[in-house]
C-alpha positions as CSV (number, residue, x, y, z in Angstrom):
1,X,169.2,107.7,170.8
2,X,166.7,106.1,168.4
3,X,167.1,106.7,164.7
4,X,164.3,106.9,162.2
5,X,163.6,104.2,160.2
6,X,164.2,104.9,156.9
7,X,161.3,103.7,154.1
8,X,162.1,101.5,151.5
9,X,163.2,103.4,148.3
10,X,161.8,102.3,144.7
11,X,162.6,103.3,141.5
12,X,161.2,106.3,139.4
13,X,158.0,105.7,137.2
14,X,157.8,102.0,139.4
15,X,154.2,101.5,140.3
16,X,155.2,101.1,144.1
17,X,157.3,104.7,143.9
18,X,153.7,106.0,142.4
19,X,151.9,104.5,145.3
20,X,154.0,105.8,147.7
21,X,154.9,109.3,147.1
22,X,151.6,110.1,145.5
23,X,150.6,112.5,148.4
24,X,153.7,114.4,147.4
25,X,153.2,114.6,143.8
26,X,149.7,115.5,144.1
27,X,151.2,118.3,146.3
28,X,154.0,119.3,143.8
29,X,151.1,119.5,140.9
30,X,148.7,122.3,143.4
31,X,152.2,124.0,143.6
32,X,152.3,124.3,140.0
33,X,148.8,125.3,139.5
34,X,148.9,128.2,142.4
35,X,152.3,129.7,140.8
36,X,150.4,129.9,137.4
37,X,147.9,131.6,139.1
38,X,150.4,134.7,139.2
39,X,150.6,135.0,135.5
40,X,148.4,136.1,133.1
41,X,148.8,134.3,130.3
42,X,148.4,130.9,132.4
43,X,145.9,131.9,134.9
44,X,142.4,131.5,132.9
45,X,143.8,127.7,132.6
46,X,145.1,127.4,136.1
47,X,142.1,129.0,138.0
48,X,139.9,125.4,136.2
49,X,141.9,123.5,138.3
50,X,141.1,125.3,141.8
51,X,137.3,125.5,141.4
52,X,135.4,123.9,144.2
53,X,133.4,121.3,141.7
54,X,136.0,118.4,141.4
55,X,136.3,117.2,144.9
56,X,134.8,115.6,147.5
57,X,135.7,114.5,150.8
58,X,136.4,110.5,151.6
59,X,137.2,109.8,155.6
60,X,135.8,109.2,158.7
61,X,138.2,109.9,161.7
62,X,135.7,107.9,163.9
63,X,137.3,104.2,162.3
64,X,140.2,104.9,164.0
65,X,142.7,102.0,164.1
66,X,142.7,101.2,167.8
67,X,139.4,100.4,167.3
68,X,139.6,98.2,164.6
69,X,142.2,96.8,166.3
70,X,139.9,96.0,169.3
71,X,137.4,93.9,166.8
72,X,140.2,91.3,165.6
73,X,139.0,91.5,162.2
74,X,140.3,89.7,159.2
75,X,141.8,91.4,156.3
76,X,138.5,91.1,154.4
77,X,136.6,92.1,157.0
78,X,138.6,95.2,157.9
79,X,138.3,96.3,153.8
80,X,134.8,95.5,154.3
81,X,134.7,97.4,157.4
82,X,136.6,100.4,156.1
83,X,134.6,100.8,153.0
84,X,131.2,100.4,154.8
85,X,132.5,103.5,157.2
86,X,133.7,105.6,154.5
87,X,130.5,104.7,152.2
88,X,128.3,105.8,155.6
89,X,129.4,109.1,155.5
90,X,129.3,109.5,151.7
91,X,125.6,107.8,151.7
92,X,124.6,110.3,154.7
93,X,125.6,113.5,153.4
94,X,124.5,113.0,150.0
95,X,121.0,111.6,150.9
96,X,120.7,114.9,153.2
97,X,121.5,116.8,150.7
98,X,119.6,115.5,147.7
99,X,116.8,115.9,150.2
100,X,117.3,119.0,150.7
101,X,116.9,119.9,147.2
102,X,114.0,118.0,146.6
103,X,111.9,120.0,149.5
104,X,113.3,123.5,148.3
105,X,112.6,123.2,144.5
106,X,109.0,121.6,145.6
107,X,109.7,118.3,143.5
108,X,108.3,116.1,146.4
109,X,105.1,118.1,146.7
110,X,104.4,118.1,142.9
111,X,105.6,115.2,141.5
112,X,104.0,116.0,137.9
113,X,107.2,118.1,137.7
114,X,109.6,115.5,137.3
115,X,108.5,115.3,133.2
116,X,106.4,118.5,133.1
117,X,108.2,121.5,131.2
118,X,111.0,118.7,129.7
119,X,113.8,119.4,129.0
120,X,115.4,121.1,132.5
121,X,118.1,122.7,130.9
122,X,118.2,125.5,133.4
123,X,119.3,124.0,136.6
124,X,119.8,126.2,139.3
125,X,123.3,126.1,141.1
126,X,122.8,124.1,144.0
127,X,121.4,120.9,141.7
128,X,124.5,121.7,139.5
129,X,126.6,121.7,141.6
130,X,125.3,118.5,143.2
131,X,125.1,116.3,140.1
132,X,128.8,117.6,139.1
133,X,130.2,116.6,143.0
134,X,128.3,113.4,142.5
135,X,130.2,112.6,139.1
136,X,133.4,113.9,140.9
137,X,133.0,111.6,143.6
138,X,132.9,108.1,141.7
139,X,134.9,109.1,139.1
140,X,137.6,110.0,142.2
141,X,136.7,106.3,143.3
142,X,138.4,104.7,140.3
143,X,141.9,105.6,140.8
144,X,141.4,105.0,144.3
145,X,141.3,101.3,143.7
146,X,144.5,101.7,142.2
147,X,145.9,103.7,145.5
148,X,144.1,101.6,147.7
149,X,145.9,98.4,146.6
150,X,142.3,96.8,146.5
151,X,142.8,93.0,145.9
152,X,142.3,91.3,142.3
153,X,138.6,89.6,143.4
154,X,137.4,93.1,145.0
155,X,138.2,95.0,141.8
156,X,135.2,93.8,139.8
157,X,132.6,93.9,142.6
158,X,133.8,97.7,143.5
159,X,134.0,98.4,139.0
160,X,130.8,97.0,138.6
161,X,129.2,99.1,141.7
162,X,131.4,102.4,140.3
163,X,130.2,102.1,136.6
164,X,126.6,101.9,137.5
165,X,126.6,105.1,139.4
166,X,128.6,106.7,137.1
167,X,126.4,105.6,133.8
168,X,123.2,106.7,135.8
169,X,124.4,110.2,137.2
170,X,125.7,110.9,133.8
171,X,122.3,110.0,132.3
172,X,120.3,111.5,134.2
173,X,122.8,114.8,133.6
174,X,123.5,115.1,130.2
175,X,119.7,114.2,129.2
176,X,118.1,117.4,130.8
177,X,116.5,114.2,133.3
178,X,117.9,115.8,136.5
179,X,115.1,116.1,138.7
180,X,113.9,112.5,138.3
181,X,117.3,111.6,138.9
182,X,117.2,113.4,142.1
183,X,114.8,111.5,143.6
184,X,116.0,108.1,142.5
185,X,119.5,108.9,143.8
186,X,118.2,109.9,147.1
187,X,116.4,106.6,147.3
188,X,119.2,104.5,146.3
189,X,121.7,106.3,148.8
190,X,118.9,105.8,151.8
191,X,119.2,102.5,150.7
192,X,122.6,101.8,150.7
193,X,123.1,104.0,154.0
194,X,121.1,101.6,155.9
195,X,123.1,98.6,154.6
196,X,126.6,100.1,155.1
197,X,124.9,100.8,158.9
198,X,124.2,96.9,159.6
199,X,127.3,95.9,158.2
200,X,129.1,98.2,160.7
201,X,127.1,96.8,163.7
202,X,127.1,92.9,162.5
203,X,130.8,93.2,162.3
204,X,131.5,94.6,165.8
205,X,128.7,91.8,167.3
206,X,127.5,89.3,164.9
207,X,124.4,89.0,166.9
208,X,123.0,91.6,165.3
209,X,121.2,90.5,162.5
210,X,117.8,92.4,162.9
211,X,119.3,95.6,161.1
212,X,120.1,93.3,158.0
213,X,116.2,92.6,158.1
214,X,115.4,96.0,158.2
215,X,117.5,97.1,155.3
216,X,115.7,94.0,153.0
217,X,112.3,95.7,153.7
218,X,113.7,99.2,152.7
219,X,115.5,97.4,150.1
220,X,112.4,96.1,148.2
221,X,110.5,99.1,148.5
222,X,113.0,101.3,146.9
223,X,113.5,98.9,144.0
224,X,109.3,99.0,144.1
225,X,109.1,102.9,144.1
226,X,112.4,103.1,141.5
227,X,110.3,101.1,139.0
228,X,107.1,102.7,139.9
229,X,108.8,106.1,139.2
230,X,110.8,105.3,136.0
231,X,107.5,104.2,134.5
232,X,105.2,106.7,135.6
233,X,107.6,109.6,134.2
234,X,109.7,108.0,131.3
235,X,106.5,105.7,130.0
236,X,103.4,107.7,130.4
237,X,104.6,111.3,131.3
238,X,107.4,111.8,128.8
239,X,105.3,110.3,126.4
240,X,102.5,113.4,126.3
241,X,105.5,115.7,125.0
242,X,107.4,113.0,122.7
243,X,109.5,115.1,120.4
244,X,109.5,113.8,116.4
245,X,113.1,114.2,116.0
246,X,116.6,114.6,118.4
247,X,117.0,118.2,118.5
248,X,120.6,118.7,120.7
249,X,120.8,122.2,120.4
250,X,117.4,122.2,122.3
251,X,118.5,119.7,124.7
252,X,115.5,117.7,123.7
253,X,116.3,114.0,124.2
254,X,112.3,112.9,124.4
255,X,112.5,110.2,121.4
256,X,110.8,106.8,121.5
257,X,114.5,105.3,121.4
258,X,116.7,107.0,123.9
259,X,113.0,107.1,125.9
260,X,113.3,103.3,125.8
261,X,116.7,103.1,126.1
262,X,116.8,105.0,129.5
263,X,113.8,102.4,130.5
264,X,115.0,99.4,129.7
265,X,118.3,100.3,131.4
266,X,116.6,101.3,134.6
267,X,114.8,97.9,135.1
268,X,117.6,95.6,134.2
269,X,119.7,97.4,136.6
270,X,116.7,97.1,139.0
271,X,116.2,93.3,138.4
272,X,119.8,92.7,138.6
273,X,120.2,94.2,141.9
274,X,117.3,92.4,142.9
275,X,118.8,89.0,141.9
276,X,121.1,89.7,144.2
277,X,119.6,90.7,147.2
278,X,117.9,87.3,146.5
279,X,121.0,85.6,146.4
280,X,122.6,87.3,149.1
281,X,119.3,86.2,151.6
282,X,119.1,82.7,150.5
283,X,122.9,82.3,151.8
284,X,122.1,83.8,154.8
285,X,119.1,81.4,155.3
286,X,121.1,78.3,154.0
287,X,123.9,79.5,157.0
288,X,121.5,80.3,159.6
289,X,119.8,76.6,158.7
290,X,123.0,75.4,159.1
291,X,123.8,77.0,162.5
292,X,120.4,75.3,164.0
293,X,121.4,72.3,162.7
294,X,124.9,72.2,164.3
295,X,123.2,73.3,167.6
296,X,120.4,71.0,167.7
297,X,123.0,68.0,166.8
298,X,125.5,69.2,170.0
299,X,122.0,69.6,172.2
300,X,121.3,66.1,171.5
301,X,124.5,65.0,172.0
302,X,124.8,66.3,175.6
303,X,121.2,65.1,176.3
304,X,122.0,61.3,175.6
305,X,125.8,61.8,177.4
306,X,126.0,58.9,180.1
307,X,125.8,59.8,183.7
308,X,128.8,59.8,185.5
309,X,129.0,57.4,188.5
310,X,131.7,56.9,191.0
311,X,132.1,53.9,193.7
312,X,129.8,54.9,196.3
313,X,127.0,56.1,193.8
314,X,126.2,58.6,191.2
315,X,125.3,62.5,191.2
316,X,121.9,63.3,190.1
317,X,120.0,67.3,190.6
318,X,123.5,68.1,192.9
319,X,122.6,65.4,195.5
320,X,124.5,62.2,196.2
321,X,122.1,58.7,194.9
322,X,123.7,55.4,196.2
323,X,123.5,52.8,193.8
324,X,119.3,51.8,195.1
325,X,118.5,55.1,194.8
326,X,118.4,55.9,198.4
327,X,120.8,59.2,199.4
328,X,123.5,57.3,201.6
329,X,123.5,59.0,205.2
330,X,125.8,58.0,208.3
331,X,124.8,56.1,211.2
332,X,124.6,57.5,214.3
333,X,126.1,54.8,216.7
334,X,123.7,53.5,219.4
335,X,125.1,54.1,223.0
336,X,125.3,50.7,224.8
């Protein structure tokens, strides 16, 4: 009879206890919450905890591991891997949704009413409950790296690509900017869907590299329409309606300053993303000159290989060549 194998224990408060029985103290805390539900002193805190506006799903039972087994991927490219299929589902939902949004409050048809009627203090649920699910989602991301055991040179990269979301969404949220935000996040996540798509395909054949071109073209135009946007309703339509003072109360954050502020932040991100992408296609054109220039040297190699000849002549085009030229044949013997 076969016995279970037993884990490993670790000692309380030990960041590899934490890591392993997190599931379970997660657990124990939803316990607690549901059995303060039954009083009533303790349930207008409890019920906080249980409404459906602080979580969002994260998996994709479609990477399953047999199949990443069947690719023979490296431990960076299996992160890699898992990330871009959890990031594809993420991307895909939210760009649905945001669309969705945009068509039912009319905000595509009309685009004067990204800045007309500022500030858009009244949101209706659905973009409420949208912006606070998108906060939810990256601020869940953080501990995650922590969870994840996400290796020391990841961490920045994945901090880096966190914060920016998070400073944005929040942005656009707490300064009454919600429906231009709208539209720039559904940009950015069409965007980032496609490139999380041709990762997935380049890294179960590496021969495809035409999705990677398509994604640049998309790439540059949303960073095009982003700063097209941004400009047309921060610099010139915000600017009709520029309010003397900060007036909080009001939700009025239409000053010259924060006006700027939200700007200038805008195209820096833009130009840094952008010195990226140009980074990231110059390697792939210094590797791909590379390649050619690794095939071109084995071509020529084989072309000037010396032909291989054997005692009664040499092969050429499959047939046997005697040493004149002439195709050595038997003689037939003459009868006497």
């Amino acid at each position: 009879m076969a016995f279970r194998r037993r884990n490993k224990s670790y000692p309380f408060f030990s960041q590899e206890f934490l890591i392993q029985n997190h599931a379970d103290i997660v657990f124990s805390l939803v316990i607690f919450i549901l059995i303060g539900l039954m009083f009533e002193s303790t349930a207008k805190t409890a019920i906080l905890f249980i409404q459906p506006q602080y979580n969002y799903p994260m998996s994709l039972c479609v990477l399953d591991t047999k199949v990443i087994r069947r690719l023979h991927l490296s431990k960076s490219k299996n992160t890699k891997f898992n990330e871009s299929g959890q990031l594809c589902v993420f991307h895909l939902v939210s760009s649905v949704w945001s669309f969705y949004i945009l068509i039912t409050e009319g905000y595509i048809l009309h685009p004067s009413s990204l800045w007309e009627n500022y500030p858009h203090v009244h949101l209706r649920f659905q973009v409420k409950f949208f912006y606070l699910t998108q906060l939810a989602y990256w601020l869940h991301a953080l501990p995650e790296l922590y969870f994840q055991k996400v290796r020391k040179e990841e961490i920045s990269r994945q901090l880096q690509y966190i914060s920016l979301y998070l400073l944005h969404i929040a942005a656009a949220y707490l300064l009454n900017m919600s429906r231009l935000g709208l539209v720039l996040l559904f940009l950015q996540y069409v965007s980032e869907l496609g490139f999380h798509i041709a990762r997935l395909f380049y890294f179960t054949d590496e021969n495809h590299q035409k999705m990677f071109d398509m994604w640049a073209v998309s790439f540059v135009f949303t960073r095009m329409v982003t700063l097209t946007l941004m400009f047309l309703a921060v610099g010139f339509g915000l600017a009709r309606a520029e309010n003397p003072g900060l007036d909080i109360e009001a939700g009025n954050f239409n000053t010259v300053l924060i006006r700027m502020s939200v700007l200038l932040l805008v195209c820096l991100t833009q130009s840094w993303l952008l010195w990226k992408f140009i980074r990231f296609q110059l390697r792939r054109w210094r590797e791909f000159r590379h390649e050619q220039a690794i095939r071109k040297k084995t071509s020529t190699k084989q072309a000037l290989r010396p032909i291989k000849r054997d005692s009664f002549g040499h092969h050429e085009n499959g047939v046997l060549k005697a040493e004149n030229g002439t195709s050595p044949r038997t003689k037939k013997l003459k009868s006497p």
